[in-house]
N, C-alpha and C positions, 0 to 999 in steps of 0.2 A: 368527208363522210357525213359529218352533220349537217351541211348544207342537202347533200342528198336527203340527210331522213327528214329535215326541213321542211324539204320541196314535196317529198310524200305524201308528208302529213296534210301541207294544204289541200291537196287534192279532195282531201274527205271532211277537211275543219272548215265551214263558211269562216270562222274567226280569221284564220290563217289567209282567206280568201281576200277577205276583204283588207287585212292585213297588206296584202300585195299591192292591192287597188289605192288604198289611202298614199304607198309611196309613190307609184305613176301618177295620182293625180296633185301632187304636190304644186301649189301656184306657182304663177311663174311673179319674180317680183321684181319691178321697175330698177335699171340703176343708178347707184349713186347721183345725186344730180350736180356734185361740185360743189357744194354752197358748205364753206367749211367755218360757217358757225357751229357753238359748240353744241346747239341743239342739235344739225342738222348731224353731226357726227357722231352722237350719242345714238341717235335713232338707226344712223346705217347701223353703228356696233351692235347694238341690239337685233337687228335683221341677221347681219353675218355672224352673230349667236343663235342664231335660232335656224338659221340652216348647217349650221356645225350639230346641233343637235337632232337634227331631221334627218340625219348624216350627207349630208351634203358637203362633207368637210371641202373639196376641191374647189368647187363654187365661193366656199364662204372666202378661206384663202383669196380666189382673184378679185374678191368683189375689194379687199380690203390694199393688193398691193400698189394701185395708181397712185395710193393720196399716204403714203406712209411716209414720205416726203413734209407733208402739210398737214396731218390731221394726227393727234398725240394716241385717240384712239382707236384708229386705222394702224398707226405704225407698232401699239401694244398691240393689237388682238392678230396681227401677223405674226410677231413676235411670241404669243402663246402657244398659236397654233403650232410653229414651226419646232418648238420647246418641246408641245407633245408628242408630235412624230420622233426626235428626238430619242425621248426616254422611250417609248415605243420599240424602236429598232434597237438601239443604243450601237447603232451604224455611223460611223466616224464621221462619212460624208453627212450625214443627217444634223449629228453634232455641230461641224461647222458652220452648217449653215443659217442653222439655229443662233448660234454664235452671231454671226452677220447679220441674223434678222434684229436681235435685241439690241445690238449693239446701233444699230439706227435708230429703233426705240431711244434708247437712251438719247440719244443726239436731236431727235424732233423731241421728245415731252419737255428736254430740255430748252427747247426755243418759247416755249410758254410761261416757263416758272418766273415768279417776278422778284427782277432784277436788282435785289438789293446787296451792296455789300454787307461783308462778318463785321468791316469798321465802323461801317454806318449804323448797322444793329445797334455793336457795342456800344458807341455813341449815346444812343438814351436809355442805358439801362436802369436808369430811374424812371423811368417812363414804361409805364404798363404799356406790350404791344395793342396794337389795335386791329383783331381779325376781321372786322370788318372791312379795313382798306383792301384787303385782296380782293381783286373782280373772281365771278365763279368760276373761270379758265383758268386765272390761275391757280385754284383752291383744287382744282382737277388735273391740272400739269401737275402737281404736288404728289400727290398720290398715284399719275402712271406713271412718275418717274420711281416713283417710289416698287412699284410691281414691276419696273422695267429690271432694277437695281436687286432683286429678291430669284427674277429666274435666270440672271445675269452668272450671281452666287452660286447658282444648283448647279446652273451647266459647266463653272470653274468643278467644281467636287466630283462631278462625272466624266470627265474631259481627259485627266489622267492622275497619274496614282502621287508624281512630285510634290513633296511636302511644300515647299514654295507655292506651289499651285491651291494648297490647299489652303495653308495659311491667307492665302490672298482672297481666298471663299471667304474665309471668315471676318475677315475683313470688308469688305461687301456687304455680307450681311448685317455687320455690326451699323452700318453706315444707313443702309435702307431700315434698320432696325429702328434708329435713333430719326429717319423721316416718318415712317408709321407713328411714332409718339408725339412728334411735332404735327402729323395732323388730325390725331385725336382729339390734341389739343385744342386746333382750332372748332372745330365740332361740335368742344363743349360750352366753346366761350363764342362763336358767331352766332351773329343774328340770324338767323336762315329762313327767317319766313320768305324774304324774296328772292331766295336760291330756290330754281325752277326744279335744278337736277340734283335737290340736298339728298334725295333717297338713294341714289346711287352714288355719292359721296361717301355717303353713311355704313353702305354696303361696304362697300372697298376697306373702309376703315374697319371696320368691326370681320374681313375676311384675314386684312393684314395682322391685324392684333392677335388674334384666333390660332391663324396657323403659325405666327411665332412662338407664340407661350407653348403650344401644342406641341411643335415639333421640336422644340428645345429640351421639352420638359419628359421627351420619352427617350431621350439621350442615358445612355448608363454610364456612372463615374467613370468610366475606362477613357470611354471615348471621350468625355468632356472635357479630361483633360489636357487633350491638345486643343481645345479652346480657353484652357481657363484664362487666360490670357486676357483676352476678351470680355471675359465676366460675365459669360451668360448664366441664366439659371431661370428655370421655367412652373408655370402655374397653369397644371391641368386643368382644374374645373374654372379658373378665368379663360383659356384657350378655347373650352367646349362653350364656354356659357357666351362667350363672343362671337363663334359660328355659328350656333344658335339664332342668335339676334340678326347676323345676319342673312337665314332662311327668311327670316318672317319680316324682310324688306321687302314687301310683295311689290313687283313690279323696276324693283331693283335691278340694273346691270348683272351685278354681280351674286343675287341671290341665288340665282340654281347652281353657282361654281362653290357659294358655301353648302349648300347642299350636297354636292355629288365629294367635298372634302369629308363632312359631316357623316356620312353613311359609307363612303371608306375605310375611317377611321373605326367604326363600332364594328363593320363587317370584314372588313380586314386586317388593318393593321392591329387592333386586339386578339385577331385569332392568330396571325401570323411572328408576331412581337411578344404579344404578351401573354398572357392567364385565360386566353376567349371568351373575357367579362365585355364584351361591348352591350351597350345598350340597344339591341335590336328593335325593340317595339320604338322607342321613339327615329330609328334609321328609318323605318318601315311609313312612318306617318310624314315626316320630312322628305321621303322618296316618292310620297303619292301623286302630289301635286304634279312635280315634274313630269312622273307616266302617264301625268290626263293630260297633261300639254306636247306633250310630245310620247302618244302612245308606242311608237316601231320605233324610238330613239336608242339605237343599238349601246350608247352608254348608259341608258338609265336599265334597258333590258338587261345589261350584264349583272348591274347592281344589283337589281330585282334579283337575278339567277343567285346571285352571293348571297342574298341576304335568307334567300328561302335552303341554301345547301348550309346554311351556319345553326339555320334553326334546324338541321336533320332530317331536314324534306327535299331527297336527293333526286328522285325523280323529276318532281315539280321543277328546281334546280335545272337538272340536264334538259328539258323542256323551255324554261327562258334562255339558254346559253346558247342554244339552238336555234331559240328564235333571233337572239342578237346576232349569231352569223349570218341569218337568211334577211339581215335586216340591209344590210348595205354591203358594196363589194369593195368601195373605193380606196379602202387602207386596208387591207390583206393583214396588217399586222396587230391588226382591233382581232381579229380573229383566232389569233396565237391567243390571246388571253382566253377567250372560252376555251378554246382546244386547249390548256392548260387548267381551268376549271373542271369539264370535261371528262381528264382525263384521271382527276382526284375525286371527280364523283362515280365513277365506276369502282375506282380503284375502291373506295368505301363500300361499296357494295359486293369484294370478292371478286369484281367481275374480267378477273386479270386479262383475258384477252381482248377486251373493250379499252379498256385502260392503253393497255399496251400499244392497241394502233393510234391512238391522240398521241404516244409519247414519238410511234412512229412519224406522224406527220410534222410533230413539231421539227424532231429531227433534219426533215427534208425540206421543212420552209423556215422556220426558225434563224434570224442571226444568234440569238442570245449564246447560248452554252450546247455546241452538239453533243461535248460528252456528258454532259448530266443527263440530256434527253438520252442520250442511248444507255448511259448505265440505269433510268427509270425502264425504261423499253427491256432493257434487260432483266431485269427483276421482274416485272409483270412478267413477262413469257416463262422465268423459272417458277412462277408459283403455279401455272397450269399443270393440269394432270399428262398432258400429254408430255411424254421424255422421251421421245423414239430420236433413234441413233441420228434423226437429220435435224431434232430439236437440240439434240444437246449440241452438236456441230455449229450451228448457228447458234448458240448460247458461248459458247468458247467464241466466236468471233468478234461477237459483241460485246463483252467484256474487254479480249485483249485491243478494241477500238479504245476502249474508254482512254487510256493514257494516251494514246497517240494523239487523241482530238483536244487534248488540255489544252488550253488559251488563254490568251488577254484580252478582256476587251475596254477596250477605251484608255486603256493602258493599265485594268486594275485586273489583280486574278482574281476569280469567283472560288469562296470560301469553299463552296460544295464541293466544287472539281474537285478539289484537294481530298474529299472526305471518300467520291466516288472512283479515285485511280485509286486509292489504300483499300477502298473493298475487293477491285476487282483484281487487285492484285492479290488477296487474300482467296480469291473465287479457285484462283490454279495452287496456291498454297496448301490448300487443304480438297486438295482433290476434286479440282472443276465441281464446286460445290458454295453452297450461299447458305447459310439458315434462317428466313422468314424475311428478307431481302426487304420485300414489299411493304409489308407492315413496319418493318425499323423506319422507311422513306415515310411512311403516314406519321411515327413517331416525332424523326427530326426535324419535319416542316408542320410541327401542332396538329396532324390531323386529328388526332383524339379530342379534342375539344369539339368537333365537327361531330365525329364519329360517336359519341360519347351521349350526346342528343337522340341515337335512333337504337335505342336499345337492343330489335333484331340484330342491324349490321354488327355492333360491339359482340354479341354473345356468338355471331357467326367468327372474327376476329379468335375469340377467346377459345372458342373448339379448336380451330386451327395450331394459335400458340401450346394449348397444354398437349395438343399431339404430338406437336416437335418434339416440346420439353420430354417426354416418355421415350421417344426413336432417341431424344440423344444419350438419355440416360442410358438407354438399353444398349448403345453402340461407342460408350464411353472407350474404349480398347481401339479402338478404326482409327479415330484420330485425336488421341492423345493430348499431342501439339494443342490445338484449338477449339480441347474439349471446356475448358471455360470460361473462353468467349464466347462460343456458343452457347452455353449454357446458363450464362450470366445473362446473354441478349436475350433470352426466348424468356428467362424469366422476369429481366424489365421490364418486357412487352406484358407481361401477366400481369403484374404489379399495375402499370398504368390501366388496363383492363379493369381489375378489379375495382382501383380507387373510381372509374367513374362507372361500377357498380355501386358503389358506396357500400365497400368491405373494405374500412379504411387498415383494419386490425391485420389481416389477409394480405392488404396491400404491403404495409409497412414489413410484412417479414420478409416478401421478395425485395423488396430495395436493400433492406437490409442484408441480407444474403447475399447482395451482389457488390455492395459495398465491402463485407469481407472477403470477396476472392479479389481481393486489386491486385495484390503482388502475385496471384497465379496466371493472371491476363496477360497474353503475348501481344494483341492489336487493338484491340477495341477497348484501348483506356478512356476513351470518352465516355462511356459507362459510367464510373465512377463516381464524378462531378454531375452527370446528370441524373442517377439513382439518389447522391445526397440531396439536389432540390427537391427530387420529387417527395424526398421524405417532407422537407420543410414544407411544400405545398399541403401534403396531407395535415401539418401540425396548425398551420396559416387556419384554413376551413373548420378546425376541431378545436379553436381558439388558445392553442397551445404554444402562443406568442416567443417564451422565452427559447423553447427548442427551434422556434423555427426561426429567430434569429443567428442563434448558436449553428443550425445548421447553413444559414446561407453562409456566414461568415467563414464556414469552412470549406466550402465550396468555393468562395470568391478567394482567400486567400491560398490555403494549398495546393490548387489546380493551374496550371500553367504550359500551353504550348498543345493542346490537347484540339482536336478536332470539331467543328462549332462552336468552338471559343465564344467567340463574340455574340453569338445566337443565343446561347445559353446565358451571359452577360445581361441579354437583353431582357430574358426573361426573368434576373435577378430583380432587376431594376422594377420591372412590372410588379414583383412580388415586395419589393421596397416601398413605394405608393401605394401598392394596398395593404401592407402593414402599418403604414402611417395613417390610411383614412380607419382600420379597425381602430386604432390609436387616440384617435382623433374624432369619433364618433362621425365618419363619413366625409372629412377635411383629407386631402391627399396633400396637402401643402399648409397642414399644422393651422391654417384660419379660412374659416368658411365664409368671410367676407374681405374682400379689398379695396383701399378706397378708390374710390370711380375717381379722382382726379389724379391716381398714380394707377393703373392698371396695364403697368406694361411692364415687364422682366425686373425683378429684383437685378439693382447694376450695379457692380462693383466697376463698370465699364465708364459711371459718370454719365450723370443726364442733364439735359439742358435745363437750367433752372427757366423757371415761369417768363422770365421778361427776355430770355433769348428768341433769337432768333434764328430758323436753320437756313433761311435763302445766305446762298453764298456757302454751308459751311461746306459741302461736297464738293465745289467745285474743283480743288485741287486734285480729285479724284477721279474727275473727269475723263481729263486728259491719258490717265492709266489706265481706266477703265474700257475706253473705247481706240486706243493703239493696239491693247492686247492683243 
């Protein structure tokens, strides 16, 4: 469907027009010529980056499989590529394969690293090392082995649900974690005036530092602690202030991948994780560069879409997301992701039967979750006004779908499913009936932080919910049973409503209110735990610090086994970091500075003091690493 309204629009946009033309006339570029110096291999990876971002993903892929044999960054940027198809589908055979590409990785960056024994290291540890003796190859085999070792990890954790399997993640990462430190190290202490490729060394280092601190550090105690083991523990603003630095390696390999991590994280994972504090305006100037260099680059077009529907410009939004699907065809599964953007920018807009055919199509192209698609597909259709005897029929159908299509995939269950077979099961419980379906879904996946920005959409939202609330008051006798879950839900939803009207007084008596009907709630106990954060949120902004402790705390501790668990977890944690930086006068990690020659994870894990050496210390790792 949005490829048709796509195709439409160019018809009458010259923009759109010539849009098309820029991709037809895309060069054609000479191949590889075989010359596997590290200059000449650096320059292909760069080429087969820059037609991945032209979307040329297939081309870029063959340009790099002949020499992934011979060349450390041919055999990475195969190995990326195949990682993000991967996560993409999160199709098993995709999986595997990805599995095999890295793991070759692993095996060529390894043919470059220089050859020293742990005994030999040990041997003069009176003796300051000398980073100068590495040639630049191997100061570069260092570091892909290092991002070989990093999506090596990720694909262990999405692979299958065995704790064996997990703990073996973590270990990986602990591993590739402790080579990122070892070649910062180097970094700080070589000579590099006649390192050709110091800039893209530099990148790599400052993307690997980045996204470790980063993505450790948004870890919630729950979870941590099937690492603590490990000793991880994480430092946001060194995480951001490191991907940062490495956007503005201009001309760097790896710059525009700190970029597109960079404006992920403010445009999505803040809205979807945490508080929807990301930093837009600098997402927005970090993002620019790349859309002049690759204007139709259907990832950076997404971004653009994300970042213009986070600032409450829903329109504009549906318009980029549109444009990334009519940008290229050849991964069908880049296009799940607008069609899932899409389908939550209609959805913000009321616009339930808009909404509802994106949740359709996902449904019927989508590997990911078909029951979540169809219990969202369901809920958009029940909020439309039309209810004729063939709507409601096919509303009963799609519903009693949901449970049947529950699954696993990759061997792990999706937390939703779980949350979407107990509503629909609730749907025939209380008489082939939902109350506000669609807006609780905006609720559970953060839309109000989006929603919350465009003042019209929320006050259209708000008419809606205090309608409910009145029909249910007024038909309290109909159904009894799940007269306050219902009635608790529709006034949640008010509650949230109101606080990002900024009626926090208003706000605070619905949570409250719904907090004391616990023990009359028959299904929808998740309520509960997420009406007591939302109190703490309002106390957080109103600088009412000691309540809003007192309240997480009792939400983290009395609450247990309840539905979005972990989601809600997550947004603990969000709200723990920005207690600490109010705390803290804008420090999320208690010191607003670190020193630049330890800037890597607080370790209880143990680091290599200054005169070690890591050549050699992975190799016993080797061997388990690439049998797996």
């Amino acid at each position: 469907m949005a490829t048709k309204m796509a195709a439409s629009a160019s018809k009458d946009d010259p923009e759109n027009e010539e849009f098309e033309d820029a991709i037809d006339s895309f060069p054609e570029i000479e191949p590889f010529n075989g010359n596997l110096d590290l200059d000449s291999c650096i320059k292909d990876a760069n080429i087969a980056l820059n037609l991945f971002f032209n979307n040329r993903f297939n081309l870029a892929k063959e340009r790099m499989l002949p020499w992934i044999d011979h060349s450390m960054y041919h055999a990475l940027g195969n190995g990326t590529i195949s990682f993000i198809q991967a996560v993409m589908t999160f199709d098993m055979s995709d999986i595997d394969s990805a599995i095999e590409a890295i793991k070759k990785s692993i095996v060529t960056c390894n043919k470059f690293r220089k050859k020293n024994s742990v005994i030999a290291t040990l041997s003069k540890l009176a003796t300051k090392e000398n980073y100068n003796e590495y040639t630049e190859g191997e100061l570069h085999a260092e570091l892909c082995y290092a991002e070989s070792l990093l999506i090596r990890a990720m694909l262990t954790f999405i692979q299958d649900e065995n704790l064996i399997s997990f703990v073996k993640g973590g270990l990986k990462i602990r591993e590739c974690y402790k080579l990122y430190k070892y070649c910062n190290r180097i970094m700080r202490h070589r000579n590099v005036e006649t390192d050709k490729h110091a800039i893209h060394f530099q990148t790599g280092v400052c993307m690997g530092i980045g996204t470790f601190n980063l993505m450790i550090s948004l870890l919630p105690t729950k979870i941590m602690k099937l690492l603590e083991f490990v000793g991880f523990s994480g430092n946001k603003h060194l995480g951001l202030d490191q991907i940062q630095k490495g956007t503005e390696g201009h001309g760097g390999l790896r710059s525009k991948l700190c970029a597109i991590i960079l404006v992920a994280y403010h445009s999505l994972v803040t809205y979807v994780l945490g508080l929807g504090n990301g930093d837009i305006d600098l997402a927005s100037r970090v993002l620019q560069p790349c859309l002049n260099d690759h204007p139709n680059g259907a990832l950076f077009l997404f971004l653009s879409g994300r970042l213009k529907e986070v600032k409450g410009s829903t329109d504009e939004a549906i318009r980029e997301f549109e444009g990334s699907i009519e940008a290229q065809n050849e991964w069908k599964q880049f296009h799940h992701l607008c069609y899932w953007e899409l389908m939550w920018c209609h959805c913000f807009k009321s616009d339930w039967l808009m909404a509802m055919k994106y949740a359709e199509r996902l449904c019927h192209e989508s590997r990911w979750s078909k029951a979540t698609y169809t219990y969202q597909k369901a809920s958009f259709l029940s909020m439309c006004s039309d209810q004729s005897e063939a709507s409601q029929k096919h509303l009963d159908f799609l519903f009693s779908e949901v449970p049947r299509l529950k699954q696993k995939i990759a061997g792990k269950s999706i937390p939703f499913e779980k949350f979407a077979v107990a509503k629909s099961q609730q749907y025939f419980q209380q008489g082939n009936k939902l109350i506000l379906p669609a807006i609780e879904l905006i609720y559970v996946w953060n839309g109000f932080n989006i929603v919350g920005k465009n003042r019209p959409l929320l006050d259209t939202i708000l008419v809606r919910v205090e309608s409910t609330l009145n029909e249910i008051s007024q038909s309290k006798g109909e159904n009894a049973k799940f007269y306050y879950d219902n009635y608790s839900l529709a006034l949640m939803l008010k509650g949230v409503c109101l606080r990002f009207r900024e009626q926090p007084f208003q706000a605070e008596q619905c949570f409250l209110e719904v907090i004391e009907n616990e023990k009359n709630l028959v299904s929808d106990h998740y309520l509960i735990p997420f009406a007591i954060v939302e109190c703490a949120i309002l106390y957080l902004y109103q600088g009412r610090l000691e309540e809003t402790k007192k309240f997480m705390e009792r939400a983290k501790k009395n609450y247990k086994g309840y539905y979005l668990e972990n989601r809600l977890h997550f947004r603990l944690h969000a709200m723990k970091l920005q207690l600490a930086s109010t705390a803290n006068n804008g420090d999320e990690n208690n010191s607003n500075s670190y020193e630049e020659e330890d800037i890597f994870l607080n370790s209880e894990m143990g680091s290599l003091d200054e005169d070690d050496s890591l050549n050699g210390v992975l190799r016993n790792e080797e061997d388990e690493m690439t049998q797996m």
